[in-house]
gemmi code that builds the backbone of each chain (N, CA, C; Angstrom):
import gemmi

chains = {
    "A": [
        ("UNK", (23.116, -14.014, 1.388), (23.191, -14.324, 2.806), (22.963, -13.045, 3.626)),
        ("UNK", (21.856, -12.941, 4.782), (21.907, -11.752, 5.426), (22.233, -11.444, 6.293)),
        ("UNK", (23.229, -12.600, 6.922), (24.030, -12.759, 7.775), (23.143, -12.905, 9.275)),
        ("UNK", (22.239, -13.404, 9.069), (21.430, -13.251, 10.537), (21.067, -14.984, 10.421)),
        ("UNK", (21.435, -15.727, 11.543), (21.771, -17.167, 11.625), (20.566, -17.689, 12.690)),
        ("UNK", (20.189, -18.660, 12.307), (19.271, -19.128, 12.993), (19.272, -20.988, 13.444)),
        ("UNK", (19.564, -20.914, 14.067), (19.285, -22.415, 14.675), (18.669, -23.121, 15.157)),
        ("UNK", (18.155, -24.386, 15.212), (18.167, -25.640, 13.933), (17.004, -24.847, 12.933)),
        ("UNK", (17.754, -25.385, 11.596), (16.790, -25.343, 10.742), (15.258, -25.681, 10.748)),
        ("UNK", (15.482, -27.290, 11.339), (13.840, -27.949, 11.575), (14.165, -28.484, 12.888)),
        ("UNK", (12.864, -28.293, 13.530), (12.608, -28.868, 14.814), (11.630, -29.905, 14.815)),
        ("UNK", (11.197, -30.785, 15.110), (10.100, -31.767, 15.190), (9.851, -32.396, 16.373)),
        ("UNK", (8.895, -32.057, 17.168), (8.819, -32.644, 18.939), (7.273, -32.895, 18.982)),
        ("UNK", (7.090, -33.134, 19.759), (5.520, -33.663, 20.833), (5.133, -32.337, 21.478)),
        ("UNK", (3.490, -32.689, 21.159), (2.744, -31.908, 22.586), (3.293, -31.769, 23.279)),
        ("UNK", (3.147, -30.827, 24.314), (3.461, -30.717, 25.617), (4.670, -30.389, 25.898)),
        ("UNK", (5.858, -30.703, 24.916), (7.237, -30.415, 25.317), (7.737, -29.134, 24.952)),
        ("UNK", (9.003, -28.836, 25.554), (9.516, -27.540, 25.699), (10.844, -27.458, 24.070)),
        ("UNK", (11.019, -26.436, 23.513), (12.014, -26.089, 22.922), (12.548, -24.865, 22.776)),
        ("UNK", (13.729, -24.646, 22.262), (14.530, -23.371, 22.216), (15.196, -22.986, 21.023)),
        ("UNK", (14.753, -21.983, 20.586), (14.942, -21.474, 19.023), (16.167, -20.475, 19.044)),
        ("UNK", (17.257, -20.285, 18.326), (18.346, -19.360, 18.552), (18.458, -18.757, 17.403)),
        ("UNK", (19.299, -16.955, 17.840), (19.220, -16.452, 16.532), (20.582, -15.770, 16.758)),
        ("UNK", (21.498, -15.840, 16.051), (22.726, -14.768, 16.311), (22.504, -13.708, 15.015)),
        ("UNK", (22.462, -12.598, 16.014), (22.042, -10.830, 14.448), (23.108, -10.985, 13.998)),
        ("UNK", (23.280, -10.126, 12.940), (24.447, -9.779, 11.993), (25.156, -8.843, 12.678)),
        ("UNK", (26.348, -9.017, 12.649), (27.337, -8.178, 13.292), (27.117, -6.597, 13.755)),
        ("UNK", (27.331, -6.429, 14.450), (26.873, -4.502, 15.166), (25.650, -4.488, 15.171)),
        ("UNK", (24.322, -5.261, 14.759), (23.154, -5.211, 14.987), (22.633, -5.194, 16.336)),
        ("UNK", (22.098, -3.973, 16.614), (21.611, -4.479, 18.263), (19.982, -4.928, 18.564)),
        ("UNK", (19.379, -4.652, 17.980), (17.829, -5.108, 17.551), (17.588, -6.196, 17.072)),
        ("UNK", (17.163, -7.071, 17.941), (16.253, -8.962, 17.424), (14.812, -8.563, 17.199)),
        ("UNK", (14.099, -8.966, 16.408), (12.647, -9.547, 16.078), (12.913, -10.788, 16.274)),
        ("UNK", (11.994, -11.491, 16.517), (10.869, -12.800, 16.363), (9.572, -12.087, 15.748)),
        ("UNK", (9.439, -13.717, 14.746), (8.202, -13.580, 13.751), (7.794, -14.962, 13.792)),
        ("UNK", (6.780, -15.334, 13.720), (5.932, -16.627, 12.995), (4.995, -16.382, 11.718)),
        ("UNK", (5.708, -17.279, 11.243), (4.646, -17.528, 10.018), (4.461, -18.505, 9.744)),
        ("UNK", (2.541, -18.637, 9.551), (1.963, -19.936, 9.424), (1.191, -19.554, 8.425)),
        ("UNK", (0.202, -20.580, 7.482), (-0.570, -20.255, 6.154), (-1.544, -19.621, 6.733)),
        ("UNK", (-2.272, -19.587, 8.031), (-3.549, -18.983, 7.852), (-3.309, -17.812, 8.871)),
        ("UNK", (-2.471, -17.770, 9.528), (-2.119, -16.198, 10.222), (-0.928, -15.266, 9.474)),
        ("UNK", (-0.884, -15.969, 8.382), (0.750, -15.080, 7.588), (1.867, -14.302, 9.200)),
        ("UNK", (2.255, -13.664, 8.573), (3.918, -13.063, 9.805), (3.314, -12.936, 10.295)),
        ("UNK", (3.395, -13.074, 11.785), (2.619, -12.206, 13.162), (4.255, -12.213, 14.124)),
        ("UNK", (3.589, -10.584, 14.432), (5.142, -10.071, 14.741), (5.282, -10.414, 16.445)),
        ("UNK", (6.111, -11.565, 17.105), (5.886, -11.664, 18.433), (6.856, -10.625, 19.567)),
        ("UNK", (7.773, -10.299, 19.488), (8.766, -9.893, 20.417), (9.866, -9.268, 19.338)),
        ("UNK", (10.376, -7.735, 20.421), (11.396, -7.059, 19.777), (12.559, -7.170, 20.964)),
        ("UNK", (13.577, -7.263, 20.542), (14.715, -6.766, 22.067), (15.280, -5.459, 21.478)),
        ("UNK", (16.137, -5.221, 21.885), (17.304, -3.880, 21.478), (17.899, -3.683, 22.895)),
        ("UNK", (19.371, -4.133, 22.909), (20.451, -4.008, 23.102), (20.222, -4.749, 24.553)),
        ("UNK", (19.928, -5.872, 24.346), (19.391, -7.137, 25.842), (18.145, -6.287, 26.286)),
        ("UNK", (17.542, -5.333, 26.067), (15.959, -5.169, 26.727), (14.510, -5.434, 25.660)),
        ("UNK", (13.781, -5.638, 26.372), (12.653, -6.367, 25.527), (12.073, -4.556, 25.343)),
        ("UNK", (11.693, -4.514, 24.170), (11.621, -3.207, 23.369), (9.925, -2.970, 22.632)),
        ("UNK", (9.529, -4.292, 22.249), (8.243, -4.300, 21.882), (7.487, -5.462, 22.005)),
        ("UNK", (6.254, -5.573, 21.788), (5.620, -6.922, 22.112), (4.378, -7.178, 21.518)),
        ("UNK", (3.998, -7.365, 20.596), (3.117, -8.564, 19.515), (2.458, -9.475, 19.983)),
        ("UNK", (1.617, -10.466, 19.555), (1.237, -11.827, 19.330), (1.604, -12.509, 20.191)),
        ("UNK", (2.538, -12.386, 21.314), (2.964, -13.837, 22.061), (2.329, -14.010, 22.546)),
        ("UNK", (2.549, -15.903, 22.972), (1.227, -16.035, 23.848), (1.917, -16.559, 25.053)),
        ("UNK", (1.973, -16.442, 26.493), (2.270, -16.971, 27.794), (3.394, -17.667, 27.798)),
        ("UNK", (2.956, -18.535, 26.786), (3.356, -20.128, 26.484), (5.046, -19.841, 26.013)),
        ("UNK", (5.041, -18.581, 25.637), (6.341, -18.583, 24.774), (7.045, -16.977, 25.529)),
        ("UNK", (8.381, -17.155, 25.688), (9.650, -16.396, 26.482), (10.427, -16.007, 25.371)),
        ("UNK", (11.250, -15.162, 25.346), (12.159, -14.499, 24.644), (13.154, -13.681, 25.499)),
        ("UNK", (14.549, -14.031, 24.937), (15.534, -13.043, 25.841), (16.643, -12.702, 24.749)),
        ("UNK", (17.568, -11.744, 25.316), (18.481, -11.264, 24.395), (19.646, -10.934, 24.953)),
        ("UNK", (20.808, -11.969, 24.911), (22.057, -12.147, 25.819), (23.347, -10.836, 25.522)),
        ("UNK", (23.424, -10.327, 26.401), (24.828, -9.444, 26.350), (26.042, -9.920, 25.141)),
        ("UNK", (25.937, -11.024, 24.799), (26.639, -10.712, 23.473), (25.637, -10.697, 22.411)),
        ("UNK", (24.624, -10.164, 22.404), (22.993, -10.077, 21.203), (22.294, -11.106, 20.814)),
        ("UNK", (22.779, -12.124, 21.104), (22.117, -13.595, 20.249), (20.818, -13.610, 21.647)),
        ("UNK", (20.215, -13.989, 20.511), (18.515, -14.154, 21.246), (18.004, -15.863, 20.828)),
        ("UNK", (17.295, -16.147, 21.944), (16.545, -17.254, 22.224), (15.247, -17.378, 22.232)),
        ("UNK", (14.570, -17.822, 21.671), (12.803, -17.772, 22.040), (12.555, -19.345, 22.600)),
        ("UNK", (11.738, -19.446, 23.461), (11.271, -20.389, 23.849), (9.753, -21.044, 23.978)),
        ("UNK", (9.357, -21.830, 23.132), (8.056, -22.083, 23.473), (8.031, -23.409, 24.178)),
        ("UNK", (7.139, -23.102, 24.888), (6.761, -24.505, 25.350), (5.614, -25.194, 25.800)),
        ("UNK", (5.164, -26.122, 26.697), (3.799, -26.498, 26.626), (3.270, -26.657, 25.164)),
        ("UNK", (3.562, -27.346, 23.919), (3.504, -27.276, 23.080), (2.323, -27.609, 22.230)),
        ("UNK", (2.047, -26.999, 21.281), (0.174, -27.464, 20.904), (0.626, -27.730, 19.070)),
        ("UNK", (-0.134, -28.372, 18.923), (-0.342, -28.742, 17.603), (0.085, -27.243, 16.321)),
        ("UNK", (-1.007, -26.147, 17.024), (-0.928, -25.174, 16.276), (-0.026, -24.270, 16.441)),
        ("UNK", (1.104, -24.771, 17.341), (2.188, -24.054, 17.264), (3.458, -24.242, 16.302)),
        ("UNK", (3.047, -25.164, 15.256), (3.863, -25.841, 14.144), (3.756, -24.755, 12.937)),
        ("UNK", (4.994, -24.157, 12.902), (4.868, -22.503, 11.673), (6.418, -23.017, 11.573)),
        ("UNK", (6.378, -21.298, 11.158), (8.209, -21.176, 10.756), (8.393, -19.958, 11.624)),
        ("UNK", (9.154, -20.156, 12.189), (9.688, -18.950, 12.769), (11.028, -18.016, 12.544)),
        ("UNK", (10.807, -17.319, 12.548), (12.044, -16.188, 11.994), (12.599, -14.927, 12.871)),
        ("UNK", (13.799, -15.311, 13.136), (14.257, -13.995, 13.643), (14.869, -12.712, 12.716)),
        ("UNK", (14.829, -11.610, 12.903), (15.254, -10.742, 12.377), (16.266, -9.526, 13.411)),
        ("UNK", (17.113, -8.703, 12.291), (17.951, -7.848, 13.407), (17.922, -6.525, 12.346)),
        ("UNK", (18.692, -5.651, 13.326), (18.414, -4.171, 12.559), (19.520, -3.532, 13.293)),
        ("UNK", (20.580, -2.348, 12.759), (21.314, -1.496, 13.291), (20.656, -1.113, 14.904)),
        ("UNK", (19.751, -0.396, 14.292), (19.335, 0.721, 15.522), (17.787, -0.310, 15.602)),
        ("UNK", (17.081, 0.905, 16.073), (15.781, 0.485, 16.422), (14.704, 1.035, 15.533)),
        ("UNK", (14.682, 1.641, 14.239), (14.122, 2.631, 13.486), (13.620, 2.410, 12.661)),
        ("UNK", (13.230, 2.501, 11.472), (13.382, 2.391, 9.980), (14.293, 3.200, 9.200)),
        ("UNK", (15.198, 3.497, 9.500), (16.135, 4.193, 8.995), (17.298, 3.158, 8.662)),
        ("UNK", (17.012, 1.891, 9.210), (17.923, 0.908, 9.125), (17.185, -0.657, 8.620)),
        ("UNK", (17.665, -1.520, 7.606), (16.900, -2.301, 6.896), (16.968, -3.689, 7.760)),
        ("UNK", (15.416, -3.850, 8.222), (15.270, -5.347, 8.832), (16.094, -6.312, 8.051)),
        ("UNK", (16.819, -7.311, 8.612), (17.912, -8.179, 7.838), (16.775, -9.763, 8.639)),
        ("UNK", (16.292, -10.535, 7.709), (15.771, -11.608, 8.177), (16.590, -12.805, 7.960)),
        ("UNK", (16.586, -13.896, 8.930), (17.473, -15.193, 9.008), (16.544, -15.770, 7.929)),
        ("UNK", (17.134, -17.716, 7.524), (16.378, -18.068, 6.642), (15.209, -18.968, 7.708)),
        ("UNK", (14.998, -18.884, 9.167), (14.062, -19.360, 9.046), (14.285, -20.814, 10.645)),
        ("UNK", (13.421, -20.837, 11.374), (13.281, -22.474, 11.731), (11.931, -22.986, 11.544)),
        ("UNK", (11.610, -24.279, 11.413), (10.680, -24.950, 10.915), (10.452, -25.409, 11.883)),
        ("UNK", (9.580, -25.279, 12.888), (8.866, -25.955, 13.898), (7.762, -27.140, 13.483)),
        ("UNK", (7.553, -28.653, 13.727), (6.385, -29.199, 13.249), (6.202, -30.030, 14.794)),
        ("UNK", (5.356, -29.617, 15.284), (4.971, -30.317, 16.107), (3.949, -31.081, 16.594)),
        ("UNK", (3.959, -32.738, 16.576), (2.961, -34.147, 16.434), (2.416, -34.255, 17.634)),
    ],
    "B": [
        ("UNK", (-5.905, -0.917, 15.710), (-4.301, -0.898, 15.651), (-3.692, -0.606, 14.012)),
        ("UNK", (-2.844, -0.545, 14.224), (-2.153, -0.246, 12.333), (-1.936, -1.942, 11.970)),
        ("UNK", (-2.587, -2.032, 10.666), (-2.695, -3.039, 9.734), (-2.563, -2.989, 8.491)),
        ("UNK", (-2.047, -4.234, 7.650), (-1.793, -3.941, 6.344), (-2.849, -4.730, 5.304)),
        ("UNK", (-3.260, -4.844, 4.731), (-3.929, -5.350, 3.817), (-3.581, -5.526, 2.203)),
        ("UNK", (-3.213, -6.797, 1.843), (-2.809, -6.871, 0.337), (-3.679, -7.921, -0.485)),
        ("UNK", (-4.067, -8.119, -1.912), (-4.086, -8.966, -1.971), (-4.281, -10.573, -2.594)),
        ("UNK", (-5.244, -10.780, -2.509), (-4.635, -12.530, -2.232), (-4.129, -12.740, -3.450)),
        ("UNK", (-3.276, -14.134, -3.520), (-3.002, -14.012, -4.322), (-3.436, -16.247, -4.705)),
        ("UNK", (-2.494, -16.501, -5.640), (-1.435, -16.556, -5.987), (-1.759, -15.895, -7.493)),
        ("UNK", (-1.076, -14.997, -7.820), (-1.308, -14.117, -9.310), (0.063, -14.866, -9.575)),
        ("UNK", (-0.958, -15.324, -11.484), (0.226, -16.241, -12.342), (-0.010, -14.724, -13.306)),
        ("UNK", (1.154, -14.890, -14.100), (1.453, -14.158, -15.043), (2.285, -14.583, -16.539)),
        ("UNK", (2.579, -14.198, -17.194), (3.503, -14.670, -18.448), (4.764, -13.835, -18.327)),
        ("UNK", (5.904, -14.241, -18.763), (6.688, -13.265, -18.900), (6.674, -12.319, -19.214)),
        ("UNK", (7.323, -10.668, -19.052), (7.623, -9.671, -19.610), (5.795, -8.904, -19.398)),
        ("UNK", (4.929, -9.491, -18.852), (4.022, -9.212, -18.489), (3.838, -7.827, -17.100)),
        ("UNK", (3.080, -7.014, -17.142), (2.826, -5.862, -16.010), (2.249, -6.572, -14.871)),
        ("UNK", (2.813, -6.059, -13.637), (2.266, -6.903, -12.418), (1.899, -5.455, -11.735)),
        ("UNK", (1.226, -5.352, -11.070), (0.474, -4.900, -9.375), (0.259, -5.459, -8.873)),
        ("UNK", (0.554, -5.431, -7.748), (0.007, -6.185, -6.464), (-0.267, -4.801, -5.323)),
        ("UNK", (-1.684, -5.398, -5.400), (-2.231, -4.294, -4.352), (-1.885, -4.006, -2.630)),
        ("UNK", (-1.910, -3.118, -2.347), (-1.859, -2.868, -1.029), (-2.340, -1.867, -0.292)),
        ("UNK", (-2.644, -2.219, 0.911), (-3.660, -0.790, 1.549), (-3.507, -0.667, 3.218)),
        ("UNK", (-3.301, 0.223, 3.941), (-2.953, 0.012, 5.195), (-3.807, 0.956, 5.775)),
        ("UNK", (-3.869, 1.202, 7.211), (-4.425, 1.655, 8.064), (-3.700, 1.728, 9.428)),
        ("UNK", (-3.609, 3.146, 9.379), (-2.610, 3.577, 11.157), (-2.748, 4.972, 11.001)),
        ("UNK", (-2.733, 5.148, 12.567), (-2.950, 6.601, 13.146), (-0.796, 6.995, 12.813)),
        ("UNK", (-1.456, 8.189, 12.531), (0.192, 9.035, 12.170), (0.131, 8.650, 10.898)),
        ("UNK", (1.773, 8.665, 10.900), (2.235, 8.428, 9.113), (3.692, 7.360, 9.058)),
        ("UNK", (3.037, 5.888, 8.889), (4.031, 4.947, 9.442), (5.312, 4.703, 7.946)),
        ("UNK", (5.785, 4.252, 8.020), (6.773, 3.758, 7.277), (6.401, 2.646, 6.290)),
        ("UNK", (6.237, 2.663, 4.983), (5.687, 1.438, 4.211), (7.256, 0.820, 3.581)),
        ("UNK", (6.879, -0.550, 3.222), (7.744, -1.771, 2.771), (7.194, -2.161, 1.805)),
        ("UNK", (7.931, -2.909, 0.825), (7.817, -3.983, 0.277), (8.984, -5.155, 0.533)),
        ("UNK", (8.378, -6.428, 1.121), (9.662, -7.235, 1.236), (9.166, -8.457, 0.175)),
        ("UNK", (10.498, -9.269, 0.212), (10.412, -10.395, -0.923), (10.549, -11.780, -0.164)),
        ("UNK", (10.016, -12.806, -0.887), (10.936, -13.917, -0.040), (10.296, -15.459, -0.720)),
        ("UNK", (11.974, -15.396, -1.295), (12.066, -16.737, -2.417), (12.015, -17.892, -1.572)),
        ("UNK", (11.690, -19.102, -2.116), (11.575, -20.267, -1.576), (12.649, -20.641, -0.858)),
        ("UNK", (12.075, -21.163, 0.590), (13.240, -21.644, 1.736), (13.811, -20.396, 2.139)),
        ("UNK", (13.920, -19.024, 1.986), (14.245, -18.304, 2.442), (13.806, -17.112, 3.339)),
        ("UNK", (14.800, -16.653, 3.826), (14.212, -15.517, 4.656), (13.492, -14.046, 4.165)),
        ("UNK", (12.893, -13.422, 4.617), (12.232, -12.174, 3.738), (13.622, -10.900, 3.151)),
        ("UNK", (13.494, -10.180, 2.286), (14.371, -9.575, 2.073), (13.898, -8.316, 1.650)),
        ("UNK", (14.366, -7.002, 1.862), (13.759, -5.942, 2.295), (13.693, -5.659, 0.438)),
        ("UNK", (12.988, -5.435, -0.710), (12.327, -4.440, -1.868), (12.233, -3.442, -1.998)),
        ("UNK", (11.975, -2.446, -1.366), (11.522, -1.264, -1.465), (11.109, -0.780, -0.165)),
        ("UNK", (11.405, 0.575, -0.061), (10.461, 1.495, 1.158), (10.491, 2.842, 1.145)),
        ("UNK", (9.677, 3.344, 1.536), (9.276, 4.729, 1.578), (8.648, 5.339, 2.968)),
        ("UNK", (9.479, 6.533, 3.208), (8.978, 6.663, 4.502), (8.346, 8.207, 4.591)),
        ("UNK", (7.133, 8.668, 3.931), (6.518, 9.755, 4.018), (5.831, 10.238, 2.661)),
        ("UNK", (4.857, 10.614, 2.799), (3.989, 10.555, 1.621), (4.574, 11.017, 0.478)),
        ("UNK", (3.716, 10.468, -0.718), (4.355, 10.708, -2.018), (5.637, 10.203, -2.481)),
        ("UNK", (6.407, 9.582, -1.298), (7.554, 8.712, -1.633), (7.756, 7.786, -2.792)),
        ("UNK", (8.373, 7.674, -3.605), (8.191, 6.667, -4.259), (9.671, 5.475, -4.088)),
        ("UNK", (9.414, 4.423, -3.750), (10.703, 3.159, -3.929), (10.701, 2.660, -4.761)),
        ("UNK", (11.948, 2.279, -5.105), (11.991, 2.007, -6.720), (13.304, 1.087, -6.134)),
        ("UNK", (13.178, -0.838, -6.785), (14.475, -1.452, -6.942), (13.943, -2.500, -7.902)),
        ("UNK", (15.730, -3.053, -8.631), (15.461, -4.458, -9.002), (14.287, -4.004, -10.133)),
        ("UNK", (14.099, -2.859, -10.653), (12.263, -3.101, -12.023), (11.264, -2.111, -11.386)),
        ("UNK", (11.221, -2.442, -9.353), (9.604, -2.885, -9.136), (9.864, -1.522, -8.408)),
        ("UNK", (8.713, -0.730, -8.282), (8.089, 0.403, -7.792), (6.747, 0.526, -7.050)),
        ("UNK", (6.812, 1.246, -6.121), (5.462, 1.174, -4.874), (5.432, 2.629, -4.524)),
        ("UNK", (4.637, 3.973, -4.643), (4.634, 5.107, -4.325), (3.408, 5.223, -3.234)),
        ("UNK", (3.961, 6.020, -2.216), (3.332, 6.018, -0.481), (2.355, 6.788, -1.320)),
        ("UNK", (0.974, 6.644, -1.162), (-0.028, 6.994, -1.236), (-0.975, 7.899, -0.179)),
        ("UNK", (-1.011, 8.648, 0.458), (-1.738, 9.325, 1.434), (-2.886, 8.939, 1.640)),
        ("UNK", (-3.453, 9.611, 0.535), (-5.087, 10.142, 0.160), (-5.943, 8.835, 0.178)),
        ("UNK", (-5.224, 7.637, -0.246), (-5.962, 6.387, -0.335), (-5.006, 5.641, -0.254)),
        ("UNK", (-4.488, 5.727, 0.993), (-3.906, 4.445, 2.171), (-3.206, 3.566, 1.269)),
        ("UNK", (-2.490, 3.947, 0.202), (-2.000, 2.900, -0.649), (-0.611, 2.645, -1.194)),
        ("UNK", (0.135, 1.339, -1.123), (1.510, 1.230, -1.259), (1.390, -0.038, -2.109)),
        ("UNK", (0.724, 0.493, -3.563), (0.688, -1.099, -4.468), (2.162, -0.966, -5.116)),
        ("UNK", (2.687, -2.353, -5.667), (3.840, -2.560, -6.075), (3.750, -2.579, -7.678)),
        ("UNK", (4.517, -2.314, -8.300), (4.244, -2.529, -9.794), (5.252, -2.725, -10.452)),
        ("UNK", (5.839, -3.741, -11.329), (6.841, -3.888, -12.260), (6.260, -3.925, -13.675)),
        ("UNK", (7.099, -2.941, -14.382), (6.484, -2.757, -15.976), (6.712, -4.347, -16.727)),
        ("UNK", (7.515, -4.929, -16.302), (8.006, -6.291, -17.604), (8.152, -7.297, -16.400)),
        ("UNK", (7.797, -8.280, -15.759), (8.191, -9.601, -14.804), (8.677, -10.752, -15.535)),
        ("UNK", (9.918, -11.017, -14.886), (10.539, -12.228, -15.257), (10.449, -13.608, -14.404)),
        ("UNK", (10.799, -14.695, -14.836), (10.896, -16.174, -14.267), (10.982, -15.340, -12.902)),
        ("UNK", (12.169, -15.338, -12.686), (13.063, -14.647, -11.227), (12.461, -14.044, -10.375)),
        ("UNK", (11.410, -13.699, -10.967), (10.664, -12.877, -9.850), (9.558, -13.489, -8.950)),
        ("UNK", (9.777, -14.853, -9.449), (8.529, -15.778, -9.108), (9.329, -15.946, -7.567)),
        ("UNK", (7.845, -15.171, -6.451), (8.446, -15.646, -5.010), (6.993, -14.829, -4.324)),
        ("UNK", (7.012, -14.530, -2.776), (5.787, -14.589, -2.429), (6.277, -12.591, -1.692)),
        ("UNK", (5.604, -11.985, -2.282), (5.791, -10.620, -1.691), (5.005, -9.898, -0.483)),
        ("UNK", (5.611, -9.508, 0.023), (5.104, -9.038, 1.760), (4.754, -7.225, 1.693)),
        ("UNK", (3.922, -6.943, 1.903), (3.683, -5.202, 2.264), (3.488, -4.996, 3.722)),
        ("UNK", (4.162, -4.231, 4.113), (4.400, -3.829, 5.566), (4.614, -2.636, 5.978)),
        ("UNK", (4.258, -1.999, 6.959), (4.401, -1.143, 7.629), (5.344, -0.790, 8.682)),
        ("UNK", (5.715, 0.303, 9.701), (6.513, 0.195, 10.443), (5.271, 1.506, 11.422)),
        ("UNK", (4.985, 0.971, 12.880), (4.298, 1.684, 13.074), (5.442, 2.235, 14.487)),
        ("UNK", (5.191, 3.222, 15.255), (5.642, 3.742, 16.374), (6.780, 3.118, 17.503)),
        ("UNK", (6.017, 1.798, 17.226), (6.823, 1.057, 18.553), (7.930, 0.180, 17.574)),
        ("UNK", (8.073, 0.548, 15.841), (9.522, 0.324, 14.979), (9.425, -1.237, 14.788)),
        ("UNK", (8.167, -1.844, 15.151), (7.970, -2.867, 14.689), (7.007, -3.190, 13.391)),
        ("UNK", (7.517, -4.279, 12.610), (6.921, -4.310, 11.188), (5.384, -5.100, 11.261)),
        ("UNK", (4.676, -4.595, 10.961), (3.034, -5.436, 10.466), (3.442, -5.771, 8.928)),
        ("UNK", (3.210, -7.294, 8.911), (2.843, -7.613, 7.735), (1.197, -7.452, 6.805)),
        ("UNK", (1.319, -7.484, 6.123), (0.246, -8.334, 5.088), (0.530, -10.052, 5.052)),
        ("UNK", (-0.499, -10.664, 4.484), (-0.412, -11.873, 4.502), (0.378, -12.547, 3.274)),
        ("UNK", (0.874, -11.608, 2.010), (1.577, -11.997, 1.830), (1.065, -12.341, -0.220)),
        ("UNK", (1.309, -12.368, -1.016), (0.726, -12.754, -2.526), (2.073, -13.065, -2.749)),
        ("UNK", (1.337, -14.676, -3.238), (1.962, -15.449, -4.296), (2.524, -15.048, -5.720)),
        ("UNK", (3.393, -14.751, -6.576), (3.415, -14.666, -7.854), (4.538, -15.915, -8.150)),
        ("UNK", (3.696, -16.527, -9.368), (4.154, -17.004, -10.276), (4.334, -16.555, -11.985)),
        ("UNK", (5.311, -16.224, -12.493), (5.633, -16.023, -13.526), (6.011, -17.047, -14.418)),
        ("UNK", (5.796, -17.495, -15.094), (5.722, -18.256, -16.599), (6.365, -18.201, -17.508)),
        ("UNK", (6.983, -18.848, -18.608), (7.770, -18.746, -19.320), (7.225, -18.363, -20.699)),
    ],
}
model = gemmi.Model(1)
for chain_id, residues in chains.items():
    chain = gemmi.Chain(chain_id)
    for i, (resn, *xyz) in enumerate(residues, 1):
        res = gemmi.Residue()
        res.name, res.seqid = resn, gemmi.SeqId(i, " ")
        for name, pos in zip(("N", "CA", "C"), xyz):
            atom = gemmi.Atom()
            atom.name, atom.element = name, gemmi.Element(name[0])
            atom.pos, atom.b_iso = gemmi.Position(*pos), 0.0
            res.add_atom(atom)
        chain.add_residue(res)
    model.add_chain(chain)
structure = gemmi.Structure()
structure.add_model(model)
structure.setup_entities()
């Protein structure tokens, strides 16, 4: 267990509609990632926070928001929803902001969207 | 931009068999290399890393030495077991401390 929690496991919605992906880091972690992974783009790294400020920025597209609440748990939001936005998405957390400290990844939400 | 390149896979093997799995990156400076793991239904889990040339990481069997001269962070276990059957990630860590993947090789190991 890497202690980095992610909520709902699977999501399943319609075009066009809005959803909200949650991640609580592992304890004293102040650094969130968001990741997607799909078979034909493998990980693509979308959004970093560290310590509630948005820290780096990847792959996102318009369509999709990210924030990171004063007690650390982070939210991503996509919405306007398209077919090819059906992956897995993964949050991740880290001590600091570095590599001096080991990315801890959740197991994951399953987005499929009809 | 800095990118990783590994690859494809799905590489089957037999037990107790030698594995590599290749890898090769590209970035200005001298970024931070990975190996991560990640068994079925699960989340990725950090393998190995090395952060400056000639490094070598070593866990769990499997070994990956930072390569300079030819951009290279292949993974290698002398003997692979069942257990090891899962899909392995090579990554980088470039400036802004965020990870680039590779796309990722399949191994299956055999009994």
């Amino acid at each position: 267990d890497s202690g980095v929690t992610q909520t709902p496991k699977h999501l399943i919605t319609a075009t066009g509609q809005r959803v909200t992906l949650r991640c609580s880091p592992r304890s004293g972690d102040l650094s969130v990632y968001w990741y997607q992974q799909s078979l034909d783009q493998g990980l693509q790294f979308l959004i970093q926070y560290y310590n509630g400020e948005e820290r780096a920025k990847g792959n996102i597209l318009e369509r999709f928001s990210a924030q990171q609440f004063p007690d650390l748990h982070s939210e991503l939001n996509l919405s306007s929803l398209e077919l090819g936005d059906s992956a897995l998405y993964f949050c991740a957390s880290r001590r600091g902001g570095g590599h001096n400290s080991p990315l801890h990844f959740g197991n994951g939400t399953r987005l499929t969207v009809t | 931009g800095n990118s990783v390149t590994q690859m494809e896979g799905p590489v089957t093997l037999s037990e107790e068999a030698f594995l590599t799995i290749n890898c090769t990156y590209t970035a200005t400076g001298y970024p931070s290399l990975f190996w991560y793991v990640q068994y079925p239904g699960e989340g990725l889990q950090l393998l190995l890393k090395a952060t400056k040339a000639d490094d070598k990481g070593s866990n769990k069997g499997f070994e990956a030495t930072y390569r300079k001269e030819t951009t290279s962070f292949h993974l290698e276990k002398g003997s692979v077991q069942v257990s090891d059957s899962a899909v392995y990630f090579c990554a980088l860590e470039d400036s802004g401390y965020a990870l680039n993947f590779g796309k990722g090789t399949s191994l299956l190991v055999t009994p």
